[in-house]
N, C-alpha and C positions, 0 to 999 in steps of 0.2 A: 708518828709524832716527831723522832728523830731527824728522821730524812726531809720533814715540813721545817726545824728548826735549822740544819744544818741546808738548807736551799736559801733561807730566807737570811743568812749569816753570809753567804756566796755572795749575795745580790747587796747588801750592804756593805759589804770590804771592795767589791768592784766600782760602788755607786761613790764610795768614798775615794777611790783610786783616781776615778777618773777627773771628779770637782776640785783632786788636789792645787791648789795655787800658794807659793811660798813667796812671802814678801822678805828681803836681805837688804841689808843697808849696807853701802856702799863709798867710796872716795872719788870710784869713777866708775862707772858702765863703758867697758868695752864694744866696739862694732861686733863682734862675733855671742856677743849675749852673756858674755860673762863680767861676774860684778870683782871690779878691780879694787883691791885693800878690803877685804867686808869684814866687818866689824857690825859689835853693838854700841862699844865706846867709842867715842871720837874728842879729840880734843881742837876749839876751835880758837880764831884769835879774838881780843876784847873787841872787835868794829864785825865779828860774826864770821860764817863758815859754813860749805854749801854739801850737803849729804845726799846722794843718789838714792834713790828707795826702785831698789829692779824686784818685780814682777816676773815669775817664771812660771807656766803650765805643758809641761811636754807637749800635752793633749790640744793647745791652743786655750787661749784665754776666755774666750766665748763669751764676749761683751764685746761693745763700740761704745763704750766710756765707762772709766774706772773712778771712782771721787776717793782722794787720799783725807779722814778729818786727822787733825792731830791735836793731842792733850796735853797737856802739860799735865804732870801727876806729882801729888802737893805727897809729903811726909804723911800725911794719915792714910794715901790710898785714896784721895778727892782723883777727879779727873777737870781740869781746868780746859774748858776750849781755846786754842792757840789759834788753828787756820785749815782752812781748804785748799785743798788745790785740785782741780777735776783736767781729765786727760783721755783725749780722743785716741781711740786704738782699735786695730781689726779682730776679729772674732779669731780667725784662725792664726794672730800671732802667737809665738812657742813665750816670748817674753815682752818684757816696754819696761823702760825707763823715769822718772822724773824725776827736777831736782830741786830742794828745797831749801833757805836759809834758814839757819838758826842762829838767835843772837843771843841768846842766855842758857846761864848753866840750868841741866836738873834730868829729868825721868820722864822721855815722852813716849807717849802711844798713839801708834799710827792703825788707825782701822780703814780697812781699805775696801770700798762698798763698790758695786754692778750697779750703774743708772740706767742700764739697759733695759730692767725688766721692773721689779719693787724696790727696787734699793739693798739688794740684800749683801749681807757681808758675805765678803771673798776669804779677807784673811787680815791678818794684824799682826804688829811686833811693838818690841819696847826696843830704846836705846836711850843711850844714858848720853849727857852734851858735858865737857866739862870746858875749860877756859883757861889760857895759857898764864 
């Protein structure tokens, strides 16, 4: 029963290893894959301000389209929809890029979904917008 528990504990720490994808927010995306300034704060000017959201999976990405939603998240813990942005990308890339404006302060979530297959989520972050 041991050796059935502790096989079956194997295959889910590898199964999770491998579908890891980290979403980072960004100032700039570098050519060589790496996210330049990252941050969860940013602070933008009052006519708005453009935030890189990089994609990273050692493993390769294992999609040909990523859809970014974003929320706007209210003081109670509401999730308000803000915008989509959907983004062509190869299966065996290690990382991908996009970039998005924001023009108001607050608390957004980005959930970041595989069009490739049902829609299923990849990965998500919050970042905070504030205003000069």
């Amino acid at each position: 029963m041991k050796r059935t528990l502790l096989s079956i504990l194997c295959v889910f720490v590898t199964l999770c290893g491998i579908a890891q994808t980290n979403l980072k927010f960004c100032v700039e995306a570098g050519k060589d894959g790496n996210c330049k300034s990252k941050s969860s704060d940013f602070t933008i000017s009052s006519a708005g301000g453009t935030i890189t959201f990089m994609l990273k999976n050692e493993r390769g990405l294992g999609t040909t389209k990523v859809v970014y939603k974003i929320f706007r998240l209210g003081e109670d813990g509401s999730e308000n929809f803000n915008n989509t942005i959907e983004q062509d990308v190869q299966q065996n890339w290690n990382y991908a890029w996009e970039e998005a404006v924001f023009y108001d302060p607050g608390t957004y979530k980005v959930m970041v979904y595989d069009q490739s297959d049902h829609g299923d989520l990849i990965c998500m972050g919050i970042l905070k917008i504030f205003t000069q």
